[in-house]
VOPAGU-2260 file (C-alpha; in pm, 1 decimal, decimal comma):
REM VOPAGU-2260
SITE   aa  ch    i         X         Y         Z
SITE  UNK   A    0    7721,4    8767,3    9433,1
SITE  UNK   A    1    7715,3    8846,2    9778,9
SITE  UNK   A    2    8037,8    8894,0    9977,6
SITE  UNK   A    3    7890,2    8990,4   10298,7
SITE  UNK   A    4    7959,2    8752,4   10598,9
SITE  UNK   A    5    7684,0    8530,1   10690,2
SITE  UNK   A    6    7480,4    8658,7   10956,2
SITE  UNK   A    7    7507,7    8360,3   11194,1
SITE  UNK   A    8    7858,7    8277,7   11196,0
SITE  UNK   A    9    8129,9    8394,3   11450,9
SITE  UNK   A   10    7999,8    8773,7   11474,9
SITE  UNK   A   11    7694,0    8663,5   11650,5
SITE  UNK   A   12    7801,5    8384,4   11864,6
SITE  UNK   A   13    7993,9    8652,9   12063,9
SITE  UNK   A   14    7719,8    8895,1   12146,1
SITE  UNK   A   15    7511,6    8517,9   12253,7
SITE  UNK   A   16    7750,8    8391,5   12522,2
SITE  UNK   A   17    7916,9    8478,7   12836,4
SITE  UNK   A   18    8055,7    8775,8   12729,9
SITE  UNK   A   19    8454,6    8844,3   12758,0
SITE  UNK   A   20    8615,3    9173,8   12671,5
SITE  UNK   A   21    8751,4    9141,5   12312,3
SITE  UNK   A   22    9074,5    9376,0   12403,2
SITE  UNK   A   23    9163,0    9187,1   12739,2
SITE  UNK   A   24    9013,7    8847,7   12758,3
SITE  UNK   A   25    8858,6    8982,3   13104,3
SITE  UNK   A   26    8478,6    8921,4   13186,9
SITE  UNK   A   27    8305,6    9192,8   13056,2
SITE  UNK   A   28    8036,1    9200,7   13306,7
SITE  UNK   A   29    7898,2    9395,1   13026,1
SITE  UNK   A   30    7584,8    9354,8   12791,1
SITE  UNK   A   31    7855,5    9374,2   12503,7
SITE  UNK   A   32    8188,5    9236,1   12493,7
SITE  UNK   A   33    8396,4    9518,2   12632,4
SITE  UNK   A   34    8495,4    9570,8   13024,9
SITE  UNK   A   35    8444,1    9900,0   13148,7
SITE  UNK   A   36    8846,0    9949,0   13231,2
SITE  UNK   A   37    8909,0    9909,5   12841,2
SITE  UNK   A   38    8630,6   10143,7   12712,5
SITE  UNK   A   39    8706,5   10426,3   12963,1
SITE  UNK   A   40    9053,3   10381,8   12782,6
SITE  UNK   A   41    8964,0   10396,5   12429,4
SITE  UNK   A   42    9069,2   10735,7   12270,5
SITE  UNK   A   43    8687,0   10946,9   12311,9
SITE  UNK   A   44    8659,0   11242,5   12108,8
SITE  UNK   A   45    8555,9   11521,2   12309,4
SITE  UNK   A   46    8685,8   11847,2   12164,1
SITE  UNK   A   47    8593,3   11853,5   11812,9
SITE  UNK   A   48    8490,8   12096,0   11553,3
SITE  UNK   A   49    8108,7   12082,2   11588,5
SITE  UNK   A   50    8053,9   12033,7   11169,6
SITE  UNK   A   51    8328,7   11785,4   11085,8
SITE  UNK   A   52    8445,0   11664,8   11406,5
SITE  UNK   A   53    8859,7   11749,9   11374,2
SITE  UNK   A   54    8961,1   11708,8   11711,0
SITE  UNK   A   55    9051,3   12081,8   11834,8
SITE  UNK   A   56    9196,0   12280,9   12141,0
SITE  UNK   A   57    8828,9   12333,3   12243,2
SITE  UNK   A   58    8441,9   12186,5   12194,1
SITE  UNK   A   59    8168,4   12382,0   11973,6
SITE  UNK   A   60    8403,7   12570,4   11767,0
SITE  UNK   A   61    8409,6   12548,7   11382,8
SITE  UNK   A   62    8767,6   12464,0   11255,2
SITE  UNK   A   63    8911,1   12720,1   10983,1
SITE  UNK   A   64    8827,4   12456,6   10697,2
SITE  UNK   A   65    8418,2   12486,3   10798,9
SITE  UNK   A   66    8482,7   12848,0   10836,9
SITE  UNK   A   67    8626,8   12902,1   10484,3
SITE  UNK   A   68    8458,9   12640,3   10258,6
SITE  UNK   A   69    8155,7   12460,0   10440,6
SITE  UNK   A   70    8129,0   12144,7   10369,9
SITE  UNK   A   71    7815,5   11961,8   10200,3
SITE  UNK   A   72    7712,8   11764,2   10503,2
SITE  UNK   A   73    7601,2   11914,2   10815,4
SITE  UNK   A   74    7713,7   11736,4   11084,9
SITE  UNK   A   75    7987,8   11423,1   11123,7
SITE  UNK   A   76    7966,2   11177,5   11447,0
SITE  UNK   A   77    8252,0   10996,2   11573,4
SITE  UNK   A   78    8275,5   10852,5   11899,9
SITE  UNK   A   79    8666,5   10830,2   11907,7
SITE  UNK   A   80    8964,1   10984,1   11735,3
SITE  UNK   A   81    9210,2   10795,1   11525,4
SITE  UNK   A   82    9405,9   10679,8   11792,2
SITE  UNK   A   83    9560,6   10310,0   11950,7
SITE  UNK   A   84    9385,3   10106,0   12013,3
SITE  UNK   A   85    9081,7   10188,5   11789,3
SITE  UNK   A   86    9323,7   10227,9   11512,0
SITE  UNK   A   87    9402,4    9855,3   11542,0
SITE  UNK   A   88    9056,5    9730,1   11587,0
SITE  UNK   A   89    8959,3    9928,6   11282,8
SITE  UNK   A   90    9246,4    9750,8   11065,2
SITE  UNK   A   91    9184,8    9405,2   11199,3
SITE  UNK   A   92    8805,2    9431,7   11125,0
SITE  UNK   A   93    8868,0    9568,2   10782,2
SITE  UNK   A   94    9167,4    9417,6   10663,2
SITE  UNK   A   95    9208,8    9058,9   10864,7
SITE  UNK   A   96    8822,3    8990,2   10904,4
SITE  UNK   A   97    8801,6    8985,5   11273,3
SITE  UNK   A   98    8384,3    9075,2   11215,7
SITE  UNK   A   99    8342,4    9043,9   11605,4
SITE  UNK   A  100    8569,6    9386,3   11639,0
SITE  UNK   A  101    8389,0    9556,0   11399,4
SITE  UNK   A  102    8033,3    9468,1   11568,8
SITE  UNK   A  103    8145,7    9591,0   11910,3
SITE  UNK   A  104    8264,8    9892,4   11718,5
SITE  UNK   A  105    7942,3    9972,9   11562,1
SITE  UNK   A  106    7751,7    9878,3   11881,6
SITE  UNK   A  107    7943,1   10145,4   12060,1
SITE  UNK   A  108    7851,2   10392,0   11758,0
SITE  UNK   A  109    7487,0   10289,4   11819,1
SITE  UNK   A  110    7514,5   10363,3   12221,2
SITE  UNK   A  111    7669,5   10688,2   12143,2
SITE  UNK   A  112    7414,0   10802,1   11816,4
SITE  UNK   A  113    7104,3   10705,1   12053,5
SITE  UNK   A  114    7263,4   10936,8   12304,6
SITE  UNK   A  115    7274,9   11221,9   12030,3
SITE  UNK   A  116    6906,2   11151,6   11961,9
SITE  UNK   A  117    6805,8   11191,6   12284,6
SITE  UNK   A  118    6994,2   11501,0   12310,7
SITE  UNK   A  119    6854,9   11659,2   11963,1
SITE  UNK   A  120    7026,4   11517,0   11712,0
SITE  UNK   A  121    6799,9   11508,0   11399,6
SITE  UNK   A  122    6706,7   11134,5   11356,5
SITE  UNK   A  123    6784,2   11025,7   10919,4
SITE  UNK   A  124    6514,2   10891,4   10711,3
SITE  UNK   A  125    6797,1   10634,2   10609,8
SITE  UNK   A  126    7149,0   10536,8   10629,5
SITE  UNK   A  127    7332,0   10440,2   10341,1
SITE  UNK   A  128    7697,6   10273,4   10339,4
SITE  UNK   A  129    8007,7   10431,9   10122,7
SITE  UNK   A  130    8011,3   10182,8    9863,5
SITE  UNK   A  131    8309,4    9992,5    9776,5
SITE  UNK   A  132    8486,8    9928,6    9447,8
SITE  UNK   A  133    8426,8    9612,8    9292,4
SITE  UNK   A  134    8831,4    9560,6    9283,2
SITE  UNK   A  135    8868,1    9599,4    9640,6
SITE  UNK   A  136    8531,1    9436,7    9716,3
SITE  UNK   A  137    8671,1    9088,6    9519,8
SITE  UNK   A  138    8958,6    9166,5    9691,6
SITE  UNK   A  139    8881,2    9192,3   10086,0
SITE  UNK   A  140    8565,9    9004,5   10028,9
SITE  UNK   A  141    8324,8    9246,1   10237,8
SITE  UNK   A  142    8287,7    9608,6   10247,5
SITE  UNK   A  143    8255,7    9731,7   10596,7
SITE  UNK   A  144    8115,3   10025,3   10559,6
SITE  UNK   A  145    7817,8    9818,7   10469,2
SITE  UNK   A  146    7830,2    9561,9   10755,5
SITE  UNK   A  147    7856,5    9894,6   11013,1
SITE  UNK   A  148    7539,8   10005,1   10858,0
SITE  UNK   A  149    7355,5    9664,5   10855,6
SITE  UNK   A  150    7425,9    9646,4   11240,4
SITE  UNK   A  151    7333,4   10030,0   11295,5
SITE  UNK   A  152    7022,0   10011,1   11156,9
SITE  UNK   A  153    6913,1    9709,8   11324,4
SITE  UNK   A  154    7029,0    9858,4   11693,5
SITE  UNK   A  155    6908,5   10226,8   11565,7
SITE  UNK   A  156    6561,6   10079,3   11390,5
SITE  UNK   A  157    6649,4   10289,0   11057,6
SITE  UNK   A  158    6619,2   10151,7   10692,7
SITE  UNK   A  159    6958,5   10104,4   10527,4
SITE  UNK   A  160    6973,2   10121,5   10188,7
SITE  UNK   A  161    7289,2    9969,4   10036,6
SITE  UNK   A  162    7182,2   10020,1    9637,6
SITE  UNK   A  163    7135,3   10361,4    9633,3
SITE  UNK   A  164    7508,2   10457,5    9585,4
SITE  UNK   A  165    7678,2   10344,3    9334,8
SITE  UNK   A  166    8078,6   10364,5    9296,6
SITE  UNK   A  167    8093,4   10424,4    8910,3
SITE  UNK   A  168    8478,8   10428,5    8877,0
SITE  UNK   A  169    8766,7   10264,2    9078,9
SITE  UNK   A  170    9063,7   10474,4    9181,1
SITE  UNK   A  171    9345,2   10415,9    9366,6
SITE  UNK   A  172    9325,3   10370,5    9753,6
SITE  UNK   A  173    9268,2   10722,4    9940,4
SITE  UNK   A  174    9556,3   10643,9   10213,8
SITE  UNK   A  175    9855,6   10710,1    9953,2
SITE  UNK   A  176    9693,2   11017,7    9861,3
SITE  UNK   A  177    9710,0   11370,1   10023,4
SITE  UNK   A  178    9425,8   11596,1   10099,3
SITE  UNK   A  179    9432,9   11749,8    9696,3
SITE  UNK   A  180    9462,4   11449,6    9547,6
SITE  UNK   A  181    9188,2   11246,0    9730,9
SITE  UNK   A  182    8961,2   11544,3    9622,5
SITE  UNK   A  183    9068,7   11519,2    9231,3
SITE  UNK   A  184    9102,7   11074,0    9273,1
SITE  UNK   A  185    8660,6   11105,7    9353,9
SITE  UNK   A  186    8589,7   11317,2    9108,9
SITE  UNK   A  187    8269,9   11136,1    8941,9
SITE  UNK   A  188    8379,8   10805,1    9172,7
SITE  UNK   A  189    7984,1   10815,0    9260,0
SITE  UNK   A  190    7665,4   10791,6    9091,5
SITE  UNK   A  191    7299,5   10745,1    9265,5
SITE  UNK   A  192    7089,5   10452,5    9127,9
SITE  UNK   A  193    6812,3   10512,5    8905,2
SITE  UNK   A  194    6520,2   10649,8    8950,4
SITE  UNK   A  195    6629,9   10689,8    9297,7
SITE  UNK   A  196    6353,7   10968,4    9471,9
SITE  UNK   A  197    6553,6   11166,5    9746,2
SITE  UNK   A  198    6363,1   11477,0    9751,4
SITE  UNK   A  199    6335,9   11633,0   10110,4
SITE  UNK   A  200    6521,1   11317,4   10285,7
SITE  UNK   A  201    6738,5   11307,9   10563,3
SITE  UNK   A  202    7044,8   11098,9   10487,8
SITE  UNK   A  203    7329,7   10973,3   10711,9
SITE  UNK   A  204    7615,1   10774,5   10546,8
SITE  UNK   A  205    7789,1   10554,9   10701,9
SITE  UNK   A  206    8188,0   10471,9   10705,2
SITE  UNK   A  207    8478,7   10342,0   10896,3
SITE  UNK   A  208    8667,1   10638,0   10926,9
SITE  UNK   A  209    8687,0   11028,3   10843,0
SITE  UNK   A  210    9045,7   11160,3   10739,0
SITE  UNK   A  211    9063,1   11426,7   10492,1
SITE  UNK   A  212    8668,9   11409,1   10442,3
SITE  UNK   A  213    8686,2   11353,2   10048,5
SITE  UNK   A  214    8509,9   11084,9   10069,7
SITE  UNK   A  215    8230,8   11252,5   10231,8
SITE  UNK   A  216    8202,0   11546,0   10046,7
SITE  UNK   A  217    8193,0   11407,0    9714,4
SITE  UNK   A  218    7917,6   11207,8    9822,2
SITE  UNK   A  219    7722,0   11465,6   10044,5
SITE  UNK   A  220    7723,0   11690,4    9744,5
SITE  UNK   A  221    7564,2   11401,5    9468,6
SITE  UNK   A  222    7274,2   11328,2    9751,9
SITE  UNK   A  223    7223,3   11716,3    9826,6
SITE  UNK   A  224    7247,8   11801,9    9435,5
SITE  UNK   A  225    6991,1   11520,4    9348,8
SITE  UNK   A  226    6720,1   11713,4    9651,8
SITE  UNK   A  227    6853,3   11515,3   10016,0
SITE  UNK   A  228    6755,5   11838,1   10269,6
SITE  UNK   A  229    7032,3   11730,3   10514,5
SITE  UNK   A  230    7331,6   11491,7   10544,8
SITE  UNK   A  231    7502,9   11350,9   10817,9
SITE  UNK   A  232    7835,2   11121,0   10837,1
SITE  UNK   A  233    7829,6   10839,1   11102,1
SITE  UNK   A  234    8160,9   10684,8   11154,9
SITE  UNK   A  235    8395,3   10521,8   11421,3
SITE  UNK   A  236    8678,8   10718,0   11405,5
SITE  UNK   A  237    8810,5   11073,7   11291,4
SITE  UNK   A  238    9187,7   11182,7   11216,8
SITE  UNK   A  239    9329,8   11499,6   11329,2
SITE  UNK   A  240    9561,0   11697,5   11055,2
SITE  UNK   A  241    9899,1   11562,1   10990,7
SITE  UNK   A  242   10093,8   11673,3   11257,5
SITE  UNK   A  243    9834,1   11752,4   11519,8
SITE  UNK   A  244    9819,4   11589,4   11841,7
């Protein structure tokens, strides 16, 4: 069964038309559907740790988690941090199916990726999506951490491989859960597919949104343990700590 939207419905007709700013209703005047007044708005993550991207004081530094306990991945890209009004264009694309928001969204990721590429950023051999639970799946219908990657790796011209990871158990939803327990709620959550060859590959997975990093790391360490040489995180957004500005 497939529960992705089809490709040529309402998603599509908006990047096909005169194009109108999806925040404001304003011309664009724009090759995507966003007016220059409302991106220059949208909460940019500049200062950020330079391994997981926490939003800090000051850019290049390595927070004090990165120091201590490094994670499994090697580098995280947001664009933004978890802030209005990205925070409600993320929860309208993933929980009231507004698929236009969520292709702007991962346009915008493209724009800023191809800028990291042109600055050094290591290019993946292949992005693969943070694969849903088949609860939650019947339930919302779509996972779009999968739809972000299909539309990456069409603007990005990278294979995306949405078999390769496997979610082997389904636990309760991360957002109830503190940092601790959304480390002990994925333990064995993931498997890889079999016969999957990932020796020496360059990985990037792709997901809506970093918070605690659980996620992340439970799945950077299956790829690196099973031979991946690097892996990156692409997402839209990353949280700061509870409490943190």
């Amino acid at each position: 069964m497939n529960c992705q939207p089809i490709k040529n419905m309402l998603v599509y007709i908006c990047t096909n038309t005169d194009q109108f700013c999806l925040l404001c209703d304003e011309p664009s005047e724009q090759l995507y559907p966003l007016c220059i007044a409302c991106e220059q708005a949208l909460p940019w993550l500049d200062e950020q740790c330079r391994r997981c991207a926490l939003p800090l004081a000051m850019d290049g530094l390595l927070c004090g988690g990165c120091r201590r306990r490094p994670p499994a991945f090697s580098r995280v890209i947001a664009p933004w941090h978890y802030g209005f009004p990205i925070d409600t264009l993320v929860s309208r694309f993933k929980h009231s199916s507004q698929w236009p928001l969520g292709r702007l969204l991962a346009q915008l990721l493209g724009h800023s990726l191809t800028h990291r590429y042109n600055e050094g950023l290591p290019r993946p051999d292949r992005l693969l999506p943070v694969p849903l639970a088949k609860r939650r799946l019947r339930q919302r219908g779509f996972n779009q951490a999968a739809m972000l990657a299909r539309w990456l790796a069409g603007q990005l011209r990278l294979p995306c491989d949405e078999r390769l990871l496997q979610r082997v158990r389904d636990t309760p939803a991360q957002q109830a859960l503190g940092a601790r327990a959304r480390h002990r709620n994925l333990r064995q959550a993931f498997a890889l597919a079999p016969g999957c060859e990932l020796d020496g590959l360059h990985l990037a997975l792709v997901d809506d949104v970093l918070t605690t990093g659980a996620t992340a790391q439970a799945i950077a360490r299956l790829l690196r343990q099973a031979g991946a040489r690097r892996v990156d995180i692409y997402c839209l957004a990353r949280t700061p700590r509870p409490g943190q500005a």
